[in-house]
SERO-4910 file (N, C-alpha, C, O; in steps of 0.05 Angstrom, whole numbers):
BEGIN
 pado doro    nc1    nc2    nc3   cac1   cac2   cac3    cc1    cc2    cc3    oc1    oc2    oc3
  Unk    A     17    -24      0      0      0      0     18     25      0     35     30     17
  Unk    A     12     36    -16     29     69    -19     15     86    -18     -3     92    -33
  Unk    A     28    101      7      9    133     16     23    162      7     48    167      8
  Unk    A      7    176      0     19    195     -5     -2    229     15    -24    234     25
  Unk    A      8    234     12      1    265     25      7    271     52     22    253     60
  Unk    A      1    288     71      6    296    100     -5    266    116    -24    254    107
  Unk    A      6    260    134      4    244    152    -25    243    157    -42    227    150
  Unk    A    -26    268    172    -56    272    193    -81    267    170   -104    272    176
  Unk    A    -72    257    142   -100    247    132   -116    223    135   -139    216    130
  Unk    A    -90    208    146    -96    184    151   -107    168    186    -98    174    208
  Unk    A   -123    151    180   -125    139    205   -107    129    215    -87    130    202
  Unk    A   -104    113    247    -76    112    261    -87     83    246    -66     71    243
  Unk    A   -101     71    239   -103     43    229    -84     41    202    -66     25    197
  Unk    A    -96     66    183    -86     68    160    -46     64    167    -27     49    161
  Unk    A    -49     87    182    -16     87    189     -4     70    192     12     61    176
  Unk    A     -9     59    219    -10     35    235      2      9    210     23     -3    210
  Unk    A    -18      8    191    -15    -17    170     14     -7    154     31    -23    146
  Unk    A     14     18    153     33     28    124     57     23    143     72      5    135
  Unk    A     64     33    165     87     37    182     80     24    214     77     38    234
  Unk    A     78      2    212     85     -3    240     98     11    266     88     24    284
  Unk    A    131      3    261    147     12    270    149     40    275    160     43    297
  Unk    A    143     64    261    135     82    254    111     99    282    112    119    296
  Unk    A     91     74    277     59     87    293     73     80    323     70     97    341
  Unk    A     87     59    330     97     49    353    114     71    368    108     76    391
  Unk    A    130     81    358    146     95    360    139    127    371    151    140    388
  Unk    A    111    137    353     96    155    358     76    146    381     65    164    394
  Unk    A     70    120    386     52    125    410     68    123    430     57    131    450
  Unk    A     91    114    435    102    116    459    109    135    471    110    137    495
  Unk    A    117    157    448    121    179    454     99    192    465    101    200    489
  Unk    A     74    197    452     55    210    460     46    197    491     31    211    504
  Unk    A     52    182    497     33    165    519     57    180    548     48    194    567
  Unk    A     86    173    546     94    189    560    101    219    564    112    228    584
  Unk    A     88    237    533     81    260    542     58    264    559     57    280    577
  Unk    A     36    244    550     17    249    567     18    247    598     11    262    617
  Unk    A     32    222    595     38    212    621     47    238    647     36    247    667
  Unk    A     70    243    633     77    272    652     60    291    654     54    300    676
  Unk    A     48    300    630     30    326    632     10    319    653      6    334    671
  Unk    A     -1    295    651    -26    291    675    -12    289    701    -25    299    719
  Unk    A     11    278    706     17    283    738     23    312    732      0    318    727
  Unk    A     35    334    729     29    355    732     10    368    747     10    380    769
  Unk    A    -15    361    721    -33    370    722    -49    362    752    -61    377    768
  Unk    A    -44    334    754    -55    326    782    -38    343    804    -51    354    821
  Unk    A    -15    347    805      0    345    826    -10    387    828    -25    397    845
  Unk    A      3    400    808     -9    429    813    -38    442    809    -46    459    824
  Unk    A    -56    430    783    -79    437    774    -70    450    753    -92    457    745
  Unk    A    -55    459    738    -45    472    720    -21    453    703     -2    437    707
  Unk    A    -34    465    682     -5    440    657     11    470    652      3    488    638
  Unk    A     43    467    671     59    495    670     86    477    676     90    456    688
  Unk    A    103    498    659    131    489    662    141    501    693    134    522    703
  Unk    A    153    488    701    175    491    732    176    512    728    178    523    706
  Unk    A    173    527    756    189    557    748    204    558    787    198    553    810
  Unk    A    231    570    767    251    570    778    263    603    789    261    621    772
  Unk    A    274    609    812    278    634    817    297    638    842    303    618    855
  Unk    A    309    671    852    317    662    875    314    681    890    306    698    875
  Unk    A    316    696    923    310    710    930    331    719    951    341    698    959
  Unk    A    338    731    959    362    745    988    344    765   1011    338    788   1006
  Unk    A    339    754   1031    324    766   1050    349    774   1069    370    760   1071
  Unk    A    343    799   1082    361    816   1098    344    815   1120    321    822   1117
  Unk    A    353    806   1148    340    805   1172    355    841   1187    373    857   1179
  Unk    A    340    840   1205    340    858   1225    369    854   1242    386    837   1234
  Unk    A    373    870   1264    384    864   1285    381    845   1297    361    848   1311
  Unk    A    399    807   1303    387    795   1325    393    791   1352    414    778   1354
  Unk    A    384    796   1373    395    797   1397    393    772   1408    379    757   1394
  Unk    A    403    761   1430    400    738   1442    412    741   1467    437    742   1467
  Unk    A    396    743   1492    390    758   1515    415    732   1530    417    710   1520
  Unk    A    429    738   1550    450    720   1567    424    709   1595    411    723   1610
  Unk    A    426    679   1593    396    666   1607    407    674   1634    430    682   1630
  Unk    A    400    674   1658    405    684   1682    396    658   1694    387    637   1685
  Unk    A    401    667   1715    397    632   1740    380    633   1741    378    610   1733
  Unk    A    345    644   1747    332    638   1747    311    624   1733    292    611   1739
  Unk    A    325    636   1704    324    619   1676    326    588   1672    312    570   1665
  Unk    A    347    592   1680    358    567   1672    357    546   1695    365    524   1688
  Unk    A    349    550   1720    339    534   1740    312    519   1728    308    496   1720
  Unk    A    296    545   1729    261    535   1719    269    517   1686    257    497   1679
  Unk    A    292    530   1669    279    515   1650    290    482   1647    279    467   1631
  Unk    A    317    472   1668    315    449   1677    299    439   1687    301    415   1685
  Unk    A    273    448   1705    262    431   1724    241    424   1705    227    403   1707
  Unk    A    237    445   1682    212    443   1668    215    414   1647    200    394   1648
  Unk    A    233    417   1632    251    389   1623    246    366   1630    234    346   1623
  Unk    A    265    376   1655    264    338   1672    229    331   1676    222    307   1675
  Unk    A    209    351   1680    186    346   1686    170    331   1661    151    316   1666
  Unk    A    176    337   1638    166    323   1622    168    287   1631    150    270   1632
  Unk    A    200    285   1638    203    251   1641    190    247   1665    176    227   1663
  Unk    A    187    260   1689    170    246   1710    135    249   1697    120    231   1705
  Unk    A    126    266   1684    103    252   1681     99    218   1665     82    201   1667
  Unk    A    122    221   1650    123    195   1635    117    174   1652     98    160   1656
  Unk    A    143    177   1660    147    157   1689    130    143   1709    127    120   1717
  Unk    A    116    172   1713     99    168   1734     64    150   1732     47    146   1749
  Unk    A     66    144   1702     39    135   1687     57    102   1687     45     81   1679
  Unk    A     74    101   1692     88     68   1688     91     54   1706     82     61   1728
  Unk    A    106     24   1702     98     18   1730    113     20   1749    118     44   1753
  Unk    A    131     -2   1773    134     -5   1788    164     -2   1781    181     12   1793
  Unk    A    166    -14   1766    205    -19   1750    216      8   1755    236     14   1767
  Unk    A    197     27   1742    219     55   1743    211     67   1769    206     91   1771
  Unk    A    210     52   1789    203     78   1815    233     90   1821    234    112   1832
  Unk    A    254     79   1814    275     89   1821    287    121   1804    294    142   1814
  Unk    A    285    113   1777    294    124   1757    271    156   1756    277    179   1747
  Unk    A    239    143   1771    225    159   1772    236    188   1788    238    212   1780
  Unk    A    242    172   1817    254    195   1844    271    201   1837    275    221   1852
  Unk    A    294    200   1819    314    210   1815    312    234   1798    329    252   1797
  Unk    A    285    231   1783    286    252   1760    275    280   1786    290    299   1792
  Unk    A    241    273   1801    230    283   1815    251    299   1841    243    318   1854
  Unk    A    274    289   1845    291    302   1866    304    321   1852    307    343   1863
  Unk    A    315    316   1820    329    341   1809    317    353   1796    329    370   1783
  Unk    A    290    349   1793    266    376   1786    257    397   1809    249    421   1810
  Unk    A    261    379   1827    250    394   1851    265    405   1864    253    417   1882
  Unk    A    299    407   1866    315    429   1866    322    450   1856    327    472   1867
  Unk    A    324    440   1823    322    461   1805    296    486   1808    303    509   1805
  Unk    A    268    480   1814    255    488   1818    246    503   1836    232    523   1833
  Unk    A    259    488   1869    260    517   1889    291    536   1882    293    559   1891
  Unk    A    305    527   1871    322    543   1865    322    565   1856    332    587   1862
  Unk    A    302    553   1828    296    583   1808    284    598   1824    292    620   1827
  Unk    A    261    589   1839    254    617   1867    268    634   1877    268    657   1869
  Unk    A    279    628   1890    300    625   1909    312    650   1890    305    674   1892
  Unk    A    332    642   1872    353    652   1848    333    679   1839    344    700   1833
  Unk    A    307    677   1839    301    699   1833    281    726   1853    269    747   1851
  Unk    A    290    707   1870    278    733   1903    305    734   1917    306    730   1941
  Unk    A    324    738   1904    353    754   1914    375    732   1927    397    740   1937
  Unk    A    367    704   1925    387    688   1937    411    686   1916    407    680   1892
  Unk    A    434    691   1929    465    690   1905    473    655   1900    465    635   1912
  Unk    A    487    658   1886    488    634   1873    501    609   1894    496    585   1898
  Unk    A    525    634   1907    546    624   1929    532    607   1953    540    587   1965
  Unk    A    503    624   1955    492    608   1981    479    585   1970    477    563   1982
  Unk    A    473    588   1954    453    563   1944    474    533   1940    468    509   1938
  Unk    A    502    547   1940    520    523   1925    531    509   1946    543    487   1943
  Unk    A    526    528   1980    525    520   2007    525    495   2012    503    486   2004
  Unk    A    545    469   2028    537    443   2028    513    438   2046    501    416   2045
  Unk    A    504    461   2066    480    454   2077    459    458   2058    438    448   2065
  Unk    A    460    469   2035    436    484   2022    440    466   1996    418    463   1985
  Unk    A    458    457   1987    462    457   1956    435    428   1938    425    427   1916
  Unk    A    434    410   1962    422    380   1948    394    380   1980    371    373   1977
  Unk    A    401    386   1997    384    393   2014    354    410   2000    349    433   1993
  Unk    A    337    382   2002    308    395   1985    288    409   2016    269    425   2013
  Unk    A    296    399   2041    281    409   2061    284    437   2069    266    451   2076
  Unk    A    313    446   2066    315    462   2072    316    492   2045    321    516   2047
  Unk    A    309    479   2027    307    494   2001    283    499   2000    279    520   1989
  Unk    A    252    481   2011    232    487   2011    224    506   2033    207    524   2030
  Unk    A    240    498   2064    233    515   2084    238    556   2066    223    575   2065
  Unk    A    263    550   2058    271    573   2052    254    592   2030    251    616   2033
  Unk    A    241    575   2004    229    584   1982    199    596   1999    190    619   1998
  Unk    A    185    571   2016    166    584   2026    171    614   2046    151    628   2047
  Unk    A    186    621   2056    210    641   2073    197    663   2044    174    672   2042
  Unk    A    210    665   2033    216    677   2010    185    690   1994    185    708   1977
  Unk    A    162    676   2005    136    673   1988    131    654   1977    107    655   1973
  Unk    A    140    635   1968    129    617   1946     99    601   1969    101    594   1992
  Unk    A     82    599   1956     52    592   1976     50    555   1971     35    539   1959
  Unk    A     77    553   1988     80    520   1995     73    515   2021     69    533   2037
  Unk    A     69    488   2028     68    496   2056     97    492   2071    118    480   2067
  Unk    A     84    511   2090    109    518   2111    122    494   2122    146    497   2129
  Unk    A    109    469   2124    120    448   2137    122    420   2112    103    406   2104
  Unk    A    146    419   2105    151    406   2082    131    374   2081    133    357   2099
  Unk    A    116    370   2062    102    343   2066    123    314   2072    148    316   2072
  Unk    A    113    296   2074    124    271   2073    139    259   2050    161    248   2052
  Unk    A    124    261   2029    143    259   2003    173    276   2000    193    266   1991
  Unk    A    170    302   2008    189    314   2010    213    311   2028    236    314   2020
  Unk    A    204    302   2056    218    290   2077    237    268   2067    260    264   2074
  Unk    A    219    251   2043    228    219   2041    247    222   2015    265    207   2008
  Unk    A    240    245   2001    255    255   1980    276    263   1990    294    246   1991
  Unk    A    282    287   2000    306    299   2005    330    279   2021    353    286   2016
  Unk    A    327    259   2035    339    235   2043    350    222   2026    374    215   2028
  Unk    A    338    219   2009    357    198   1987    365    216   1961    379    208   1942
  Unk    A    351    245   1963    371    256   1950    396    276   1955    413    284   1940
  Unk    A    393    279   1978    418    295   1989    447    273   2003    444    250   2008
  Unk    A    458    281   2004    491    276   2018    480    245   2032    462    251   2048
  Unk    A    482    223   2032    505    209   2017    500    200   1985    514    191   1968
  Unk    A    472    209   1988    458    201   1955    456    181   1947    466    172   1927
  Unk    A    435    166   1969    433    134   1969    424    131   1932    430    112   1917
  Unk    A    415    145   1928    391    141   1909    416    132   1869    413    117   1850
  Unk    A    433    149   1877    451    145   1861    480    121   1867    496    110   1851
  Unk    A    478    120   1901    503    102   1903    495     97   1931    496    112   1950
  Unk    A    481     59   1928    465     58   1946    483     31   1963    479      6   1965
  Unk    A    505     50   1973    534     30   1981    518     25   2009    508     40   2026
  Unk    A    521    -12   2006    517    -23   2037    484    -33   2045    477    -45   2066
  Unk    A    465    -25   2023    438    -30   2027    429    -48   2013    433    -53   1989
  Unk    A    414    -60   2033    389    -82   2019    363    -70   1998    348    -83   1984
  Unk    A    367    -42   2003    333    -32   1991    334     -3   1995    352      8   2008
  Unk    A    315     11   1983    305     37   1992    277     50   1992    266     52   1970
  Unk    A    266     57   2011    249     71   2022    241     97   1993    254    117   1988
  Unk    A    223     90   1983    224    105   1964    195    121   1966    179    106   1975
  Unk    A    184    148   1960    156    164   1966    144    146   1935    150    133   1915
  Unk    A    121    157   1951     95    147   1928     93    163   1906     90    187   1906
  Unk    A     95    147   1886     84    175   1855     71    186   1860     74    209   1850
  Unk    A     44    183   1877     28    204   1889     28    214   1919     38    200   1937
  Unk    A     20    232   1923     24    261   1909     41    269   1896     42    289   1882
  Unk    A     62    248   1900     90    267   1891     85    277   1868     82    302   1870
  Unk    A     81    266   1836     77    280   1814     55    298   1807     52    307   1785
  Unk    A     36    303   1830     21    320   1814     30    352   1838     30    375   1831
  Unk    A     37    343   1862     44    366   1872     71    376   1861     76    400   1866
  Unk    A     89    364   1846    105    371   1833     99    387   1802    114    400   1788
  Unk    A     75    382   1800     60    389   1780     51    417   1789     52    438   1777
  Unk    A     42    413   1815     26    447   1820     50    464   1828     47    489   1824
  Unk    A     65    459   1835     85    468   1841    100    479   1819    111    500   1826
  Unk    A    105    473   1797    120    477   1770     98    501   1761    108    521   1749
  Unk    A     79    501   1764     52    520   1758     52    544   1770     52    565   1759
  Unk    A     54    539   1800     58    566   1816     88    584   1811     86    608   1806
  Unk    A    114    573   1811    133    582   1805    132    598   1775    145    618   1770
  Unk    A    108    583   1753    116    594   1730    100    625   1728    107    644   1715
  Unk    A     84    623   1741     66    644   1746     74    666   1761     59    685   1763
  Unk    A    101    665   1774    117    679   1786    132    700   1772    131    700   1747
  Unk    A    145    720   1783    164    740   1762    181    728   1745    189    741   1726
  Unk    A    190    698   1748    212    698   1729    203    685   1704    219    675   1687
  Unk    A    165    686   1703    159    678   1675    169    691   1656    167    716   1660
  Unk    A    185    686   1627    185    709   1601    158    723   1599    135    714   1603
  Unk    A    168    751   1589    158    768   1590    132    771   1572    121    793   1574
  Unk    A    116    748   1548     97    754   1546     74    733   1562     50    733   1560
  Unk    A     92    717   1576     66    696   1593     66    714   1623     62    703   1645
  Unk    A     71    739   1620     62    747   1648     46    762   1641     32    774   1657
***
């Protein structure tokens, strides 16, 4: 069969018969133009070539303020407090790992008080004062913080195994340890993290 004139007069059958190889060649092509144009099309809603560009943004002045102790007390205790709530929803396995977090949140935390109603760093680093949670609470409540004046039982049983000899970390010579209950302990550690934040040394747009 011999064709003569412009292509597009013919059917793709007609074609198809005259040139095989030819129509094959043309639909493959067309099928993966299509192919692309429709993800395009799906992917933006528009059949558009890439467009490409670039831009240089000039910032301002940036400052970045030097954190102060009271800072940086509250924002350890706030930290470690994430893992005692964890903790404290688990079971029995972590009661240790639990008090350990709860004793160095709960220093850091009367500290930041403390650090920010005029106590210097020197006293706080005091070996009567420094891991001593009884006498950091007597003192924060001293100070204002609306704890009570007479440290609870958890705190009693806390500050023991977290201060000087620090059974809790090096528990040389013992069968066991006397450890406080997750409760109260984590949720008054909870109100407690609440009242402090609500205090002056919140940043300056949460006050």
């Amino acid at each position: 069969m011999k064709l003569t004139g412009p292509a597009s007069r013919f059917s793709r059958d007609e074609v198809f018969a005259a040139s095989p190889a030819t129509y094959l060649e043309r639909s493959a092509a067309e099928i993966a133009s299509q192919t692309k144009a429709s993800r395009v099309v799906r992917k933006t809603g528009w059949l558009m070539d890439p467009i490409t560009g670039s831009a240089n943004i000039t910032l301002g002045a940036v400052t970045v303020a030097p954190v102060t102790p009271p800072q940086a007390y509250f924002g350890a205790a706030e930290a470690i407090m994430h893992g005692v709530r964890q903790l404290a929803t688990s079971g029995p396995e972590v009661c240790v790992p639990l008090t350990l977090l709860a004793g160095q949140m709960l220093e850091c935390l009367l500290k930041a008080y403390l650090s920010k109603h005029g106590a210097a760093e020197s006293d706080l680093k005091q070996h009567a004062v420094r891991h001593n949670l009884k006498e950091l609470w007597l003192r924060a409540n001293q100070s204002g913080l609306p704890n009570d004046s007479t440290p609870p039982q958890w705190v009693e049983c806390l500050s023991g195994l977290h201060n000087s000899p620090f059974y809790l970390r090096y528990p040389m010579g013992l069968n066991g340890l006397v450890l406080p209950g997750v409760q109260p302990m984590a949720s008054e550690l909870e109100s407690l993290l609440e009242a402090v934040r609500r205090g002056p040394l919140a940043p300056p747009q949460e006050r």
